[in-house]
C-alpha positions in Angstrom: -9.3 7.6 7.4 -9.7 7.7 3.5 -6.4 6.0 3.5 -7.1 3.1 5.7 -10.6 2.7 3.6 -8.6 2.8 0.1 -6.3 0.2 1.5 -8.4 -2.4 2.6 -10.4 -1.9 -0.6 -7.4 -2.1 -2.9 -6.4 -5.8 -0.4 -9.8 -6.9 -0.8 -9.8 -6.6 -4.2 -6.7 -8.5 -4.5 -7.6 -11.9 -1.8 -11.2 -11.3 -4.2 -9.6 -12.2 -7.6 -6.4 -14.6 -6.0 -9.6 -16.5 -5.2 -11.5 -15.8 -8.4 -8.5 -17.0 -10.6 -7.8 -13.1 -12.3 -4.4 -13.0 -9.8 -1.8 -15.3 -8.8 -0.2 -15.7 -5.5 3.6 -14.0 -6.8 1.6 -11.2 -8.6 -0.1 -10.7 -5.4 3.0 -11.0 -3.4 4.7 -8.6 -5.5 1.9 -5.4 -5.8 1.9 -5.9 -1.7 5.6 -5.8 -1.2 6.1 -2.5 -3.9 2.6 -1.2 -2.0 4.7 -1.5 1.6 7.9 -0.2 0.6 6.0 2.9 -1.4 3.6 3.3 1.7 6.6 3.5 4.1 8.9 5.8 1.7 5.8 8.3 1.4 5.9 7.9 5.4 9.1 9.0 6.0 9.1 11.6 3.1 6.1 13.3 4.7 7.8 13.1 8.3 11.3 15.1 7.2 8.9 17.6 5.2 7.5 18.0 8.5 10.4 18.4 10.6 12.3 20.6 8.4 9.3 23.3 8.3 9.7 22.9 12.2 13.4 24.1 12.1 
């Protein structure tokens, strides 16, 4: 639940200064795509730590 909370914080943070001038739309683009691919690493990381403690 933290998580999720972060997140949407961190992503409305970001659309708040795209619109505010402080970001542009490939910076943007760019910390959401390395966020994704980091986020879904971490994902599948955690779930072969998990199954090689079930084996």
């Amino acid at each position: 639940m933290l998580t999720m909370i972060g997140t949407g914080a961190v992503f409305f943070t970001m659309i708040f200064a795209e619109k505010k001038g402080w970001l542009d739309v490939e910076k943007a683009k760019t910390i959401i795509n390395i966020g994704m691919m980091s986020g879904i690493c971490i994902a599948l990381l955690y779930f072969v730590h998990i199954l090689s403690k079930m084996f």
